[in-house]
N, C-alpha and C positions, 0 to 999 in steps of 0.2 A: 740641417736640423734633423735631429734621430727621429724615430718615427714614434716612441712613445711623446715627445715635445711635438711635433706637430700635433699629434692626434689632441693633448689638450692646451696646444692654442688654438686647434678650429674649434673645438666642447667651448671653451671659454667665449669663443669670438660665438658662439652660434647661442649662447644658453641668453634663455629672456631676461630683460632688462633686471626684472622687480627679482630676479634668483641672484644676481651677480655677487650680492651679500655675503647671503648665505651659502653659495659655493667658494667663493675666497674663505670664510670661516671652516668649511670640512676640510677643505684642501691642510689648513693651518692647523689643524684638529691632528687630521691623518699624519702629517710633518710631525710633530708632538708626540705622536705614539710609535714611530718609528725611532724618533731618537730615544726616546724611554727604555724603548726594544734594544737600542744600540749601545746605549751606557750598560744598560743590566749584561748586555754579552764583552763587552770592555772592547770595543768598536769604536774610536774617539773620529774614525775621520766617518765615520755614516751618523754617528750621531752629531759631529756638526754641521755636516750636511742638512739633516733633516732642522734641525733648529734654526739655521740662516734659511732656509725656505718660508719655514713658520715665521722668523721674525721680517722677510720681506712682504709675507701678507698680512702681515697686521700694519708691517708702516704703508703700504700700498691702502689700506681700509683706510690707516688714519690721516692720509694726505688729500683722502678724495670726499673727506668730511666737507659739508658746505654752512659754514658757522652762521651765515646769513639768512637762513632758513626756518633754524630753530638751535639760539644760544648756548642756551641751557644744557638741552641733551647732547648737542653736538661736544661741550664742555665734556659732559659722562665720559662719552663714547672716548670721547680724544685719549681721556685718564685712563680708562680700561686700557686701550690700543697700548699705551705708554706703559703700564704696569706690566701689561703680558712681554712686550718689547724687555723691557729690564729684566723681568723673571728667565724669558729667552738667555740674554743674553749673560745674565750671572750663572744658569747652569751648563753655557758653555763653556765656561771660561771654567770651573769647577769640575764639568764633569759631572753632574750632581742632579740626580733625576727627580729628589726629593717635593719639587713644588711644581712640578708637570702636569702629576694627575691633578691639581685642584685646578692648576690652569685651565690643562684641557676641561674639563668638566664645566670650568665659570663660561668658557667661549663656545660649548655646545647649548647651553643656556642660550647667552648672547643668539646664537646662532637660529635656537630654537624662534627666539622674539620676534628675529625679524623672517620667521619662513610664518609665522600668524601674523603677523602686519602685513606680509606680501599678500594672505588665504582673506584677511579682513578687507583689506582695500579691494579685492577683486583683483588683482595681477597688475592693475595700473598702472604700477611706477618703481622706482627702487629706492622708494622712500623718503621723507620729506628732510635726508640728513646723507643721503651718498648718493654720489653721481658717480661711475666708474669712467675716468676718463680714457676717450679714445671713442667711447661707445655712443 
């Protein structure tokens, strides 16, 4: 393992439960603006890099949804994960930076929600809708 992949799967393995969220959303964020960065310079293999990154942390978010907890939202959540997923993956396949920035923007939103549900519960938990598995 290179030493920038260790350094963040020990950030990841070490960062608190009720953050896990919201650090899989920046990560997904920053992947997003890098391939932005990569189609606008005509860079087709860092920007699919950066895009297959973003689109494993949203299906990583969306598989570690627990629907038995709370239906409803966990339904939201799944459909965002899935929208961002397809958007992901229609601008790679195009090349097409076009619907990134609103991406990115909808999941720093997203992202925002649950770093106040993490600040409102007191740090307790990583919410009544993900469990990061392994953790």
């Amino acid at each position: 393992m290179r030493g920038a992949q260790a350094y963040q799967a020990i950030a990841l393995d070490t960062t608190p439960r009720h953050r896990l969220v919201e650090v899989v959303l920046e990560r997904a964020i920053a992947h997003i603006a890098r391939a932005e960065e990569a189609i606008a310079r005509r860079d087709p293999a860092t920007a699919h890099d950066g895009l297959m990154r973003a689109q494993m942390a949203l299906g990583a978010l969306r598989t570690s949804l627990r629907r038995e907890v709370a239906p409803e939202l966990v339904d939201q959540l799944a459909a965002l994960y899935t929208y961002g997923i397809d958007r992901l993956t229609a601008a790679n396949v195009r090349k097409d930076a076009s619907e990134l920035g609103a991406l990115r923007r909808m999941l720093d939103v997203l992202r925002e929600a649950f770093a106040d549900a993490a600040r409102q519960a007191g740090a307790g938990g990583a919410g009544p809708t993900a469990e990061v598995k392994g953790r």
